[in-house]
C-alpha angles and dihedrals in degrees: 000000000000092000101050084054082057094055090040092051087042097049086045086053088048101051091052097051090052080050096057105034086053094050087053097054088044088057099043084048092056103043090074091057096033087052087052093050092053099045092044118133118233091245076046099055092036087061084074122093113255097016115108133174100292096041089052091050090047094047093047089046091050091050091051091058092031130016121220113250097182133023092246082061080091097081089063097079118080113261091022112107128167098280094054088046090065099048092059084035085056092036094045089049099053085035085066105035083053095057088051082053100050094038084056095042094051088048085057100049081038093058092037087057090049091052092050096049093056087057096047084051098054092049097060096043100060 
């Protein structure tokens, strides 16, 4: 009997610290996209499918009182409703999956032109 209260603590334990450590890595997932939500130009925001003009400069009016924390946040702002939520959720998201791609594309014509350089620079000197 007692052992069995120990298993059942532990398992309870357990199961809060799963809860936790996967709430953390949910929130550290979203603030990217939430940054780049809350620091979105106007032409930026009007890229995304369903926003227009007036809902860009809402949305932009109702970050500068309160940043979004979350990407759900969104809502929040008059003429935004969950469909459109996850259309800036989907476009934030490849937005910033598309600048990892560019930075590490430029290091790599950075470094190519180095290298070329170098060589440039051996040939001439010869």
């Amino acid at each position: 009997m007692i052992i069995r209260e120990i298993n059942i603590k532990r398992n309870k334990y357990i199961m809060k610290k799963i809860i936790g450590l996967s709430l953390l890595i949910a929130t550290t997932a979203f603030s990217m996209s939430v940054n780049e939500l809350n620091k979105a130009s106007k032409s930026e925001l009007m890229k995304i499918k369903g926003i227009g003009n007036s809902k860009a400069d809402a949305i932009i009016k109702y970050r500068k009182d309160i940043p979004f924390k979350v990407i759900s946040d969104v809502e929040n702002v008059k003429g935004v409703g969950s469909s459109l939520a996850k259309n800036i959720k989907n476009d934030v998201y490849k937005k910033s999956s598309t600048k990892k791609t560019e930075k590490s594309a430029v290091k790599s014509t950075k470094k190519e032109s180095t290298n070329s350089d170098k060589t440039k620079s051996k040939t001439t000197t010869k």
